[in-house]
C-alpha positions as CSV (number, residue, x, y, z in Angstrom):
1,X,94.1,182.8,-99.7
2,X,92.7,184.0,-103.5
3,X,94.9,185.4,-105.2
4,X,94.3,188.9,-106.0
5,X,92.5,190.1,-109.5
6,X,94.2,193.1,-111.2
7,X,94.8,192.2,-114.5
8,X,93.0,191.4,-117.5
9,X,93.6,187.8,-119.9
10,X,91.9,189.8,-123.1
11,X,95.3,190.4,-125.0
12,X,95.7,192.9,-127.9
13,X,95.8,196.6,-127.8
14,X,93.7,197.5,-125.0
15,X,92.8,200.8,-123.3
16,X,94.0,202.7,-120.3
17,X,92.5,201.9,-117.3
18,X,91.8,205.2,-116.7
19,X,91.8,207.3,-113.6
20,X,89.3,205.3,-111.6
21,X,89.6,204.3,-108.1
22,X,90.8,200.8,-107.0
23,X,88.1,198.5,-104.7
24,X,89.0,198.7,-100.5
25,X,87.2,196.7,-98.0
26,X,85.4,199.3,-97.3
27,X,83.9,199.1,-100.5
28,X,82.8,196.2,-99.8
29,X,80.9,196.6,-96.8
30,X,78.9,199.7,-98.0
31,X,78.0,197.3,-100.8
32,X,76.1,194.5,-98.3
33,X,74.7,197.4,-96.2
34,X,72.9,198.6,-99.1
35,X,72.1,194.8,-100.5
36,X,71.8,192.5,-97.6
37,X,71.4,193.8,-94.7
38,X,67.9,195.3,-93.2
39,X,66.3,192.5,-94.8
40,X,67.5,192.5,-98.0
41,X,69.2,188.9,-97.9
42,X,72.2,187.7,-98.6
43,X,74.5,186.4,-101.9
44,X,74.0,189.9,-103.4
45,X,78.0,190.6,-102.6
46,X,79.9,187.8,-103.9
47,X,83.9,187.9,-104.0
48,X,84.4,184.1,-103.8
49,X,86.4,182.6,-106.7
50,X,83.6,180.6,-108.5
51,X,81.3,183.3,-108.9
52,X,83.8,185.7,-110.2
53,X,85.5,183.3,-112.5
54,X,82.0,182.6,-114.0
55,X,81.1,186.7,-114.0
56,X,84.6,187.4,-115.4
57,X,84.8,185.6,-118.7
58,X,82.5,185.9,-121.6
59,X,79.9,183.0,-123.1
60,X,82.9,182.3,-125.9
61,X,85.2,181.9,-122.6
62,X,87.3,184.2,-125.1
63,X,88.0,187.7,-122.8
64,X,88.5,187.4,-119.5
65,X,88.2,190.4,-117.1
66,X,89.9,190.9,-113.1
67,X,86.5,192.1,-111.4
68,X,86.9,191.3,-107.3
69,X,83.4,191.9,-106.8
70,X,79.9,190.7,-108.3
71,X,76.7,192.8,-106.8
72,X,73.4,191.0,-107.1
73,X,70.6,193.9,-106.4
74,X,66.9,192.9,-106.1
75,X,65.0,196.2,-106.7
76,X,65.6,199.3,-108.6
77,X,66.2,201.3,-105.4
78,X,69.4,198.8,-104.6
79,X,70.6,199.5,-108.2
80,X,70.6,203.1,-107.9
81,X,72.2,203.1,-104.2
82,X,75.4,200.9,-105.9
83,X,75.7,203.4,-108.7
84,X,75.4,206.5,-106.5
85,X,78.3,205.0,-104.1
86,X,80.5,204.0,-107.1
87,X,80.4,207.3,-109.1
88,X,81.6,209.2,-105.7
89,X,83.8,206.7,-105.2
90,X,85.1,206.8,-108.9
91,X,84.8,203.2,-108.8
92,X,84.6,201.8,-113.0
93,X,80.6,199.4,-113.1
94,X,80.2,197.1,-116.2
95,X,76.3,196.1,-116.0
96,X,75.9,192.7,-116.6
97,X,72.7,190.6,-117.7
98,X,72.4,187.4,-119.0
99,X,76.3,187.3,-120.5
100,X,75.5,185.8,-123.7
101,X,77.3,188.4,-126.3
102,X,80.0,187.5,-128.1
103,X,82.6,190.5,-128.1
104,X,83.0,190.4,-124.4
105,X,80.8,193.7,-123.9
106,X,79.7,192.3,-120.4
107,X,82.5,191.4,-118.6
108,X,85.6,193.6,-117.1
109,X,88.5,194.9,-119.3
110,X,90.1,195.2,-115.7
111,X,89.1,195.2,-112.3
112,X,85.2,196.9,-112.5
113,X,82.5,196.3,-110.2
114,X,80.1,193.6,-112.1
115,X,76.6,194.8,-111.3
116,X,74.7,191.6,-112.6
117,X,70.7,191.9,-112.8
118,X,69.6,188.4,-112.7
119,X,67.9,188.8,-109.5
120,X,65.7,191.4,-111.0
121,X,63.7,188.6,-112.3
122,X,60.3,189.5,-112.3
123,X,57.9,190.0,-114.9
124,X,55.8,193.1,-113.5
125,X,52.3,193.0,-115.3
126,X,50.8,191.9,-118.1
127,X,47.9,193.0,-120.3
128,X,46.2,190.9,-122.6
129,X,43.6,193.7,-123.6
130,X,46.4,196.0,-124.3
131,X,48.8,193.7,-125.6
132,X,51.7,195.2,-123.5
133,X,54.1,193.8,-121.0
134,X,56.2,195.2,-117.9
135,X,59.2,193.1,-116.4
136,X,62.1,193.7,-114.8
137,X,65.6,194.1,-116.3
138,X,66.9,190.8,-115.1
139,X,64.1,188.6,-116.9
140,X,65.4,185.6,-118.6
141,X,63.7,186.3,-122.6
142,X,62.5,182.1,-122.4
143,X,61.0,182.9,-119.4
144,X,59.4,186.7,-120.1
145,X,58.1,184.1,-123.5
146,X,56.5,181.8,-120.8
147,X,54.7,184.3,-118.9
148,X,53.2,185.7,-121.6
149,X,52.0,183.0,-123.7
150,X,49.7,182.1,-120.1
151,X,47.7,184.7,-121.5
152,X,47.8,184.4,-125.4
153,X,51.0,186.6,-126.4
154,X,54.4,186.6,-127.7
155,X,57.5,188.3,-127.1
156,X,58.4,190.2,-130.2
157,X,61.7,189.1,-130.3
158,X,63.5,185.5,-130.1
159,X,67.2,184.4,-129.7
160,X,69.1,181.5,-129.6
161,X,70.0,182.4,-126.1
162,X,66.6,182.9,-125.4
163,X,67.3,180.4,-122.3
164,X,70.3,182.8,-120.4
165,X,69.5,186.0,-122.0
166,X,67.9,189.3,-120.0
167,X,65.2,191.8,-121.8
168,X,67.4,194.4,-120.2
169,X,70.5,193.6,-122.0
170,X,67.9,192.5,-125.1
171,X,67.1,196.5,-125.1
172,X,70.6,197.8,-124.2
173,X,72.0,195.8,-127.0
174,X,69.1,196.3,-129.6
175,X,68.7,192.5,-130.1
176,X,67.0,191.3,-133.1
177,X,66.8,188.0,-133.2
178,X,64.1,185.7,-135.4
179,X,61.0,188.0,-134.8
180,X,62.7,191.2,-136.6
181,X,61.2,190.9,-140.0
182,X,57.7,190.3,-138.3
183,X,57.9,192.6,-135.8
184,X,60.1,195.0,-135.8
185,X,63.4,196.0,-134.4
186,X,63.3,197.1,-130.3
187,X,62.8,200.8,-131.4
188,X,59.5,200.1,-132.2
189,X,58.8,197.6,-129.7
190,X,59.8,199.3,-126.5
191,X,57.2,201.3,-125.2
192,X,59.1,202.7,-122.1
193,X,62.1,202.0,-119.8
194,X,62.7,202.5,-116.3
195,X,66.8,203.3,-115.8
196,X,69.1,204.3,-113.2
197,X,72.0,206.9,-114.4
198,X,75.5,206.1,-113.1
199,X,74.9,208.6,-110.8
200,X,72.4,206.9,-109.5
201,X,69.5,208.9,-110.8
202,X,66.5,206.8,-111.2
203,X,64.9,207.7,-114.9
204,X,61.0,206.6,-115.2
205,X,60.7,206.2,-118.8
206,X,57.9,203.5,-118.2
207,X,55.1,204.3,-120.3
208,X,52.9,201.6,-121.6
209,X,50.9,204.2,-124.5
210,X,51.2,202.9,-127.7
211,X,51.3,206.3,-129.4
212,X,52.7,209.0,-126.9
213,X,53.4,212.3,-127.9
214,X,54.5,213.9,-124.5
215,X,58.0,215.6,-124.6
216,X,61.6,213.7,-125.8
217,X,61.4,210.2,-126.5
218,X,64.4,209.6,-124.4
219,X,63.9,206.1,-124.2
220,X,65.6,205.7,-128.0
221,X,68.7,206.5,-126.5
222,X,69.3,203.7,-124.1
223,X,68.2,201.1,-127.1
224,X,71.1,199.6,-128.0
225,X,73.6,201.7,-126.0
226,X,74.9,198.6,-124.1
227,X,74.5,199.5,-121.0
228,X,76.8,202.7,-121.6
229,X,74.0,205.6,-120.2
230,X,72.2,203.7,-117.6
231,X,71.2,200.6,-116.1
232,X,67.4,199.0,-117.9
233,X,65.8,198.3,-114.7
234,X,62.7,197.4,-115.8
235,X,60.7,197.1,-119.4
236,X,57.3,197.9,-120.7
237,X,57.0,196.3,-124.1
238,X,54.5,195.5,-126.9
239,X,53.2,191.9,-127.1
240,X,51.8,190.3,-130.2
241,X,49.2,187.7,-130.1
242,X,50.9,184.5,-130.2
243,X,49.6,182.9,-133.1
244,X,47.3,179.6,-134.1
245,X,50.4,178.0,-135.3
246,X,54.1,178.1,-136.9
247,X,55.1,176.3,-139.9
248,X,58.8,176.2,-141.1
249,X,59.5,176.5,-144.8
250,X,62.7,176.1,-146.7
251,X,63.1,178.0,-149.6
252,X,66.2,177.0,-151.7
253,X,67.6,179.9,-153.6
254,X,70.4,180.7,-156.6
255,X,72.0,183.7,-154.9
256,X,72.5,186.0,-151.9
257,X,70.2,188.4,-154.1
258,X,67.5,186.2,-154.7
259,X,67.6,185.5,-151.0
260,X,67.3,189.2,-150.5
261,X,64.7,189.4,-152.9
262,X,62.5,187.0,-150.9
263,X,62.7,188.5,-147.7
């Protein structure tokens, strides 16, 4: 039999749990009613020991959380239906995406529910007249980069873990990467965001304006607030032209200050 997951392996000081609701079977089941069955496949409910071992731990394999369950939703509507059930329930969610970071901000401190996004994979639309681009929150950034140089464009943002990482936990965690200093930080990249509240509200953010001017930009708040008001479902951002060619140049400098200088 597995052996039971309620502790954390992260040492140091460490938080109280708080007064959050522990996982039942029952729990469980409302999970693959709202992600498998009537058609919605299954593998969205995983509680076997591989998947949870690989969910639990960090890309540095440095903090290692006690999660006992790892929900795979396909569509925004599944997202929202998981949320909804665990904030009645007062069941803790840590939103997962691609689980590249380095400070173990995607995995459990103890036993929440892992809602990972990775099956939210598609890229929505894209407009090369526009220069804009809609995908989903689970979208691997290599392959959002793919899908968008088809038609002549770039992502405005690259990583080194371009190949694992999600454009929804690019935007939750304000990722900069090598394309900042040409284009900008995700502020001014992000054009809209569709998110789901953790009570399940679904937010439709998901403008595709360049210049919009109606109401609160209430997008800005979910850039870079790692995953902590909502769930980044899906993405509308600007795409550059991708250009004729890239040249690398190295530029040897005296001093941090010079290097600042250059830049």
């Amino acid at each position: 039999a597995r052996t039971t997951r309620t502790t954390n392996q992260m040492g140091g000081d460490l938080p109280a749990r708080g007064n959050f609701a522990a996982l039942t079977p029952a729990d469980i089941e409302h999970f693959r009613s709202a992600l498998e069955n009537g058609g919605g496949g299954g593998g969205a409910v995983l509680t076997d020991d591989k998947s949870l071992d690989d969910a639990n731990v960090d890309w540095m394999r440095k903090y290692k959380g006690a999660s006992q369950v790892l929900l795979l939703p396909r569509t925004t509507s599944q997202v929202a239906a998981v949320l909804r059930h665990c904030n009645t329930r007062r069941l803790a969610v840590v939103p997962q995406g691609g689980n590249t970071g380095l400070v173990g901000g995607g995995v459990p401190l103890y036993d929440e529910v892992i809602l990972g996004l990775k099956r939210m994979d598609r890229v929505v639309s894209v407009d090369s007249s526009a220069g804009t681009v809609v995908a989903q929150g689970g979208v691997v950034l290599e392959d959002l980069e793919t899908a968008l140089n088809e038609h002549g464009m770039t992502a405005p943002l690259d990583l080194g873990a371009k190949g694992k990482c999600q454009i929804g936990g690019n935007v939750s965690t304000n990722a900069g990467g090598l394309r900042l200093l040409r284009h900008g930080s995700l502020h001014g990249t992000v054009l809209g965001l569709e998110v789901v509240l953790a009570d399940g509200t679904v937010l439709d953010l998901l403008r595709t304006l360049r210049k919009d001017n109606t109401g609160y930009d209430l997008k800005q708040l979910f850039i870079g607030a790692e995953g902590t008001l909502g769930v980044v479902t899906q993405v509308a951002l600007l795409a550059p032209r991708l250009p004729a060619r890239v040249d690398v140049t190295l530029v040897a400098v005296p001093s941090f200050a010079a290097a600042f200088a250059a830049l």
